[in-house]
C-alpha positions as CSV (number, residue, x, y, z in Angstrom):
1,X,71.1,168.5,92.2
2,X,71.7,172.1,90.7
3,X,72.9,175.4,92.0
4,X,70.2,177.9,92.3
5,X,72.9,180.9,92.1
6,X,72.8,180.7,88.2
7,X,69.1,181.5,88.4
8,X,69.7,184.5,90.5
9,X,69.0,187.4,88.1
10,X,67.4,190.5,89.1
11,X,65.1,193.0,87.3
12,X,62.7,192.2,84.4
13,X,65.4,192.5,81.9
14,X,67.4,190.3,83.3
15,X,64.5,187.9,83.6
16,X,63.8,188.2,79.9
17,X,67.3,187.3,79.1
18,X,67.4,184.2,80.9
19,X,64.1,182.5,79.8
20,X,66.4,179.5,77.9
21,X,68.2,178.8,81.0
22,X,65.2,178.8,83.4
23,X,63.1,176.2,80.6
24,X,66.1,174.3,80.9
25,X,66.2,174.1,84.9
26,X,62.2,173.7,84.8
27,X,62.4,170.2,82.2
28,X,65.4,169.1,84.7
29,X,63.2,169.7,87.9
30,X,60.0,167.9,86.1
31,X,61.9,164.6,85.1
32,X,64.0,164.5,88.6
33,X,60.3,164.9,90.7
34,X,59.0,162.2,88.5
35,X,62.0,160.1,88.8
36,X,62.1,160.1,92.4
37,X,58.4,160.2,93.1
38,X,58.3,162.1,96.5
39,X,55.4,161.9,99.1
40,X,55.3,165.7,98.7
41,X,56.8,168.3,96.9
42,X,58.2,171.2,99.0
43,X,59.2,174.5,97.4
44,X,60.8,177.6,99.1
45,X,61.0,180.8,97.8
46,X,61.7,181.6,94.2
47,X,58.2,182.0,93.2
48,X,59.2,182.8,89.3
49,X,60.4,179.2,89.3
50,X,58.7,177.6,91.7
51,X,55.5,178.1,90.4
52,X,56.0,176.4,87.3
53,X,57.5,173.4,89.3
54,X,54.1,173.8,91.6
55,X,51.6,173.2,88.6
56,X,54.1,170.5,87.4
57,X,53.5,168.8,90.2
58,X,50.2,168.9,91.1
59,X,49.1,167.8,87.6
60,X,51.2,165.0,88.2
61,X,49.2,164.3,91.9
62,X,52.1,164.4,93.9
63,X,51.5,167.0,97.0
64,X,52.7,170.4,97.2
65,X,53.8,172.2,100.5
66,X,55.2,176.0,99.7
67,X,57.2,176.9,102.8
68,X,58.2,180.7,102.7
69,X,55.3,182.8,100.5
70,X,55.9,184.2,97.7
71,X,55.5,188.2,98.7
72,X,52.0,188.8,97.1
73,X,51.2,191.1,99.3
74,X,53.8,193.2,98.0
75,X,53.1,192.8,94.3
76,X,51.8,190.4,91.5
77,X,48.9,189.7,93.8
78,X,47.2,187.6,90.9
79,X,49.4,185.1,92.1
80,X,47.2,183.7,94.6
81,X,44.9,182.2,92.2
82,X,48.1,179.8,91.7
83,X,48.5,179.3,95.2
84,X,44.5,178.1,95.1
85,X,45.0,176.1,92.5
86,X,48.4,173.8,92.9
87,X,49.6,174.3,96.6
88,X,48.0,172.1,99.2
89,X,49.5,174.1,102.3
90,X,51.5,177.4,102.3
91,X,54.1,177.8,104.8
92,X,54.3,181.3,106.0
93,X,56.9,183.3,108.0
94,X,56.4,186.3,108.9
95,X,53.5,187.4,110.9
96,X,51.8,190.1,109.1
97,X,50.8,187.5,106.5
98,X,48.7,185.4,108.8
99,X,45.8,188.1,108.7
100,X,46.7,188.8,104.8
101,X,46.2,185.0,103.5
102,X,43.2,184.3,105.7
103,X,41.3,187.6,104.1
104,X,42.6,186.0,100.6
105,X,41.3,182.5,101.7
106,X,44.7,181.1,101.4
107,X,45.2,177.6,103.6
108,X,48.5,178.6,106.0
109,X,50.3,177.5,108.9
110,X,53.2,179.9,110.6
111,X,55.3,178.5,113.0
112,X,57.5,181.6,113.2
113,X,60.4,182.4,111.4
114,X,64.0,180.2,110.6
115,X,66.5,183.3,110.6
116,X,66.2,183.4,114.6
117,X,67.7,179.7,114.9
118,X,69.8,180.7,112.0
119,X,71.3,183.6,113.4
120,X,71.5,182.6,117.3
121,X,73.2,179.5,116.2
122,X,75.8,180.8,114.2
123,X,78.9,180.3,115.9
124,X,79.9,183.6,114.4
125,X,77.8,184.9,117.3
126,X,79.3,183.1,119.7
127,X,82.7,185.1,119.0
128,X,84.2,187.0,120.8
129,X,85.5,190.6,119.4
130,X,89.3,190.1,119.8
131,X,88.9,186.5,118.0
132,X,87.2,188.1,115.0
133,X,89.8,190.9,114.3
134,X,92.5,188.5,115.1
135,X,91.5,185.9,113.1
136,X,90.4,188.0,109.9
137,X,94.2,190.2,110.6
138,X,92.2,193.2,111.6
139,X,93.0,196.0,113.3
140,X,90.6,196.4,116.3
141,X,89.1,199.6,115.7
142,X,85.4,201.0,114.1
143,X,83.9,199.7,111.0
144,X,80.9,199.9,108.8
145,X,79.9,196.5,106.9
146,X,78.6,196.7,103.6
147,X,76.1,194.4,102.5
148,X,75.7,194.7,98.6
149,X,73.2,191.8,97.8
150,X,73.8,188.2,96.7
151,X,73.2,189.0,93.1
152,X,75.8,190.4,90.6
153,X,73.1,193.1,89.3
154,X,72.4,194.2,93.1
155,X,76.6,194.3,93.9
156,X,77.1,196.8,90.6
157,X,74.4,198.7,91.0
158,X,75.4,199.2,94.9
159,X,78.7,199.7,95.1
160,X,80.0,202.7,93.4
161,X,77.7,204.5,95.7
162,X,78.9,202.4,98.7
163,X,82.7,203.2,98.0
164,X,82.0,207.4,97.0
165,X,80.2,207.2,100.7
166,X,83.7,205.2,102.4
167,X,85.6,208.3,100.9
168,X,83.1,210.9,102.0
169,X,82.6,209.4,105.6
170,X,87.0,208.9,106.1
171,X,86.9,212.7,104.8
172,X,84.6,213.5,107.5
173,X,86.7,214.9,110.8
174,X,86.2,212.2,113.6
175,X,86.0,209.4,111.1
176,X,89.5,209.2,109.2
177,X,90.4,205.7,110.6
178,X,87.0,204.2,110.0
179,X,87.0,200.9,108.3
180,X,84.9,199.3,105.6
181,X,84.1,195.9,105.5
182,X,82.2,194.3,102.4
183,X,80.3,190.9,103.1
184,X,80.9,188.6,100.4
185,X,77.8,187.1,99.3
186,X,78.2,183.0,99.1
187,X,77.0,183.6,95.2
188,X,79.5,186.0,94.4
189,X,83.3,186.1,94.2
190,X,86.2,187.7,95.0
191,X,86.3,189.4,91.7
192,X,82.9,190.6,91.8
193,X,84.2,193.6,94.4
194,X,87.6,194.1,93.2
195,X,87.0,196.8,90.5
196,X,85.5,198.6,93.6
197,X,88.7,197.9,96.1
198,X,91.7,199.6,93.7
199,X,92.8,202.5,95.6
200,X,91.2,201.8,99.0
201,X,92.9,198.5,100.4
202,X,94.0,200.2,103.4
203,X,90.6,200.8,104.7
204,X,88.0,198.6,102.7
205,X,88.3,194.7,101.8
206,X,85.9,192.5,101.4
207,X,85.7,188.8,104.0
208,X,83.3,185.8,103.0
209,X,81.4,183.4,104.7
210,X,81.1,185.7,108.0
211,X,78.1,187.8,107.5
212,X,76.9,187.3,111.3
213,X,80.3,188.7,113.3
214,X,80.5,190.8,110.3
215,X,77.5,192.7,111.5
216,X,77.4,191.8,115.2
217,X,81.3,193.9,115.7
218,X,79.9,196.8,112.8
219,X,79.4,200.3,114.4
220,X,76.9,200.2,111.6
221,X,75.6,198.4,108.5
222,X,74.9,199.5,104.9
223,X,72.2,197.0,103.9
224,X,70.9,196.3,100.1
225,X,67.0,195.9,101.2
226,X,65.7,192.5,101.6
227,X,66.7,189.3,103.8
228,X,69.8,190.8,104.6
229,X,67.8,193.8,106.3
230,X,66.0,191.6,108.4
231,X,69.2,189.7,109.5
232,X,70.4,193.0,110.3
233,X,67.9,193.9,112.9
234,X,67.9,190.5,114.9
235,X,71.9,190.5,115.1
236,X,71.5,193.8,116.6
237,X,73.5,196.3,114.4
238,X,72.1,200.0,113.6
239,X,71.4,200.1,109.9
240,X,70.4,201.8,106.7
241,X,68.1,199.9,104.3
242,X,69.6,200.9,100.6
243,X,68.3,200.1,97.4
244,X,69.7,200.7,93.4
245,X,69.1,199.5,90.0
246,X,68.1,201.2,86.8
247,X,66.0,203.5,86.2
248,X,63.9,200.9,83.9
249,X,63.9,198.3,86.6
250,X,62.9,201.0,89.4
251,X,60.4,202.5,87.5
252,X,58.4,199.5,86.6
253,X,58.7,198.1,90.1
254,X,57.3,201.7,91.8
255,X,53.9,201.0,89.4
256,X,53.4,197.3,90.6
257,X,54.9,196.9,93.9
258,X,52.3,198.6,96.6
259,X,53.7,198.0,100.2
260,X,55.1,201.5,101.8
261,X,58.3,199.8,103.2
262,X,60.6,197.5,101.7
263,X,62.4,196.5,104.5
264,X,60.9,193.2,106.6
265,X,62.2,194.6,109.3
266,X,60.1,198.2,108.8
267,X,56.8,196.0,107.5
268,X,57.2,193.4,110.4
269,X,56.3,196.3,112.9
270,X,54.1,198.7,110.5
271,X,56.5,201.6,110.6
272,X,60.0,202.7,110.8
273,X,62.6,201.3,112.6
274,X,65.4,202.0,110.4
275,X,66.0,204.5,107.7
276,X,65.1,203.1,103.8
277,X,67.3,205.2,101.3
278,X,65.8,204.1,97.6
279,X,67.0,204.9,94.2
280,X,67.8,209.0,93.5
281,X,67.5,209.0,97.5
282,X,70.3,206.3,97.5
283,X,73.4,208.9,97.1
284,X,76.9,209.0,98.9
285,X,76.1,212.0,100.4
286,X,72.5,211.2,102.5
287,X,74.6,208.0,102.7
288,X,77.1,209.5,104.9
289,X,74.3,211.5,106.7
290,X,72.7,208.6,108.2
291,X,75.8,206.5,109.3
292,X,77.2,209.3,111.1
293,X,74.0,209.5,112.7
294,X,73.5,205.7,113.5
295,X,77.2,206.0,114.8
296,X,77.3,209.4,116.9
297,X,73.3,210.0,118.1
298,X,73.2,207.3,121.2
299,X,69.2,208.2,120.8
300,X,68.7,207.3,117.9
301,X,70.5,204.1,118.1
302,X,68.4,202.6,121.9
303,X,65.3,204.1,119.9
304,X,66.4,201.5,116.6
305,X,67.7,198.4,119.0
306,X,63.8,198.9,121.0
307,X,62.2,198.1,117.3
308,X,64.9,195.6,116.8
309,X,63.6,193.7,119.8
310,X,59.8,194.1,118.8
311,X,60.7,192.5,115.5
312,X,62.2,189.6,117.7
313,X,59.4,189.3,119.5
314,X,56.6,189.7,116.9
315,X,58.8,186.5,115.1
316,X,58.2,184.0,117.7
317,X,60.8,181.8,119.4
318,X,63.3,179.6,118.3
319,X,62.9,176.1,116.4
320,X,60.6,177.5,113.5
321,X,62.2,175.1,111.1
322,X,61.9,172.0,113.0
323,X,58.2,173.3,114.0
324,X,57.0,173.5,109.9
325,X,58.9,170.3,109.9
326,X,57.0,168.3,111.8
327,X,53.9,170.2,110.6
328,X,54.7,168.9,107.3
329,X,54.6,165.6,108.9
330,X,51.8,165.8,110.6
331,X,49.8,167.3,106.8
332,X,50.8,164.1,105.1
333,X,50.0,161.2,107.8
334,X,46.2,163.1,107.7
335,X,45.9,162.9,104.4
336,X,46.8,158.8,104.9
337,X,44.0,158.6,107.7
């Protein structure tokens, strides 16, 4: 067994930098798959890794099953040509990507998509508001959460932004008692956000391992683009999609990746649902703009939590995981007939 959270660098730099460490990972992953000689293979995610451990595996004849798609649609489509080549059945979960892989003659099979179970049956959910404040010693009054990304890049990048838009927004007449609330990433720790806390423990702290009721009791949510944006939308919660890294990083990425949102959420329906604040537009000022919006315009918030229930919809029903489960299953008992 190993933790994947070492691995989880982000930005081409970063990537560079931690080429021993991922060699390392990838001869530990080769001997344990040959060592315990599965009937298949299954990757998820992680495409920069899991594609080495793909051909691995396929040149040893074991079968591969990828179960969430690497996003190829977005960029690095000469990927696909891997997929072709080591991955007996791709797993795909979100629905735009059924007509994408079929036009790229990619074998696929979507059975909707795991964050529905995983959110509905979070007992976080299940909470009710004066539980969550009295059991995290909270005043009950408004707050914003502040989801900075699971990676230590994304959380340094994001949050001197995030805490110069807290001291805008509590400057801001009507807003002096709001609260901030940062969402501890399972991969970080405590001390990742404490450089960011001195001087504003009265109204900002940071609470782990309750993302869900953390964004199910927000007034609104400051979201680092990606999973967490998506997560957003099906717990209900008006947001802002927010991204930051360096200049290098951002630059590069603009000249590959080719998709004109970067929010599921926003791609899911083929428009905008939610507002996407990126790079230079990413600034403490258009920050505070858009969350006093999201908190005061009751318009604009039914017109968000309409889309939000499109995206729902468009992402099936519950039990996705089970379903590719026993899809799985029933992909290896034909290939014994």
């Amino acid at each position: 067994m190993r933790d994947y959270n070492g691995g989880a660098v982000i930005g081409f730099s970063q990537v560079i930098m931690h080429l021993g460490d991922f060699a390392r990972e990838l001869r530990f992953c080769g001997e344990d798959i040959v060592r315990f000689s599965p009937d298949a293979v299954i990757l998820i995610d992680y495409p920069g890794f899991n594609f080495r451990v793909a051909e691995f595996a396929h040149k040893k004849g074991f079968r591969v099953f990828y179960y969430i798609a690497p996003k190829v649609w977005a960029s690095r489509e000469g990927r696909i040509r891997k997929l072709k080549a080591f991955v007996d059945k791709l797993f795909i979960v979100f629905p735009f990507e059924q007509e994408y892989f079929t036009r790229k003659g990619v074998d696929w099979i979507y059975k909707g998509n795991p964050l529905i179970d995983a959110i509905d049956s979070d007992p976080g959910m299940q909470m009710t508001r004066e539980e969550f404040f009295r059991r995290n010693n909270l005043e009950d009054r408004r707050f914003v959460v502040i989801l900075a990304g699971s990676r230590k890049g994304e959380v340094s990048c994001m949050m001197p932004v995030c805490t110069a838009f807290a001291d805008s927004l509590r400057s801001t007449p009507g807003y002096e008692d709001m609260q901030f609330i940062i969402a501890g990433a399972p991969s970080r720790r405590a001390e990742d956000y404490s450089p960011y806390l001195e001087g504003r423990r009265d109204y900002m702290r940071v609470i782990f391992g309750q993302t869900y009721p953390l964004m199910r009791f927000a007034c609104a949510a400051v979201v680092n683009s990606g999973t967490a944006s998506l997560e957003t939308a099906l717990a209900g919660t008006p947001q802002v999609a927010c991204y930051s890294g360096s200049d290098f990083n951002f630059n590069v990425a603009k000249n590959i990746i080719k998709i004109e949102y970067i929010s599921l959420g926003n791609l899911i329906l083929g428009r905008k649902a939610f507002r996407e604040l990126l790079q230079y537009h990413f600034t403490p000022e258009n920050l505070t703009d858009e969350v006093i919006r999201l908190i005061s315009d009751e318009g604009y918030r039914a017109r968000m939590k309409e889309d939000y229930a499109e995206i729902r919809r468009r992402l099936g029903g519950s039990g996705a995981s089970e379903a590719v489960a026993r899809a799985m299953l029933e992909e290896l008992r034909s290939k014994e007939a």
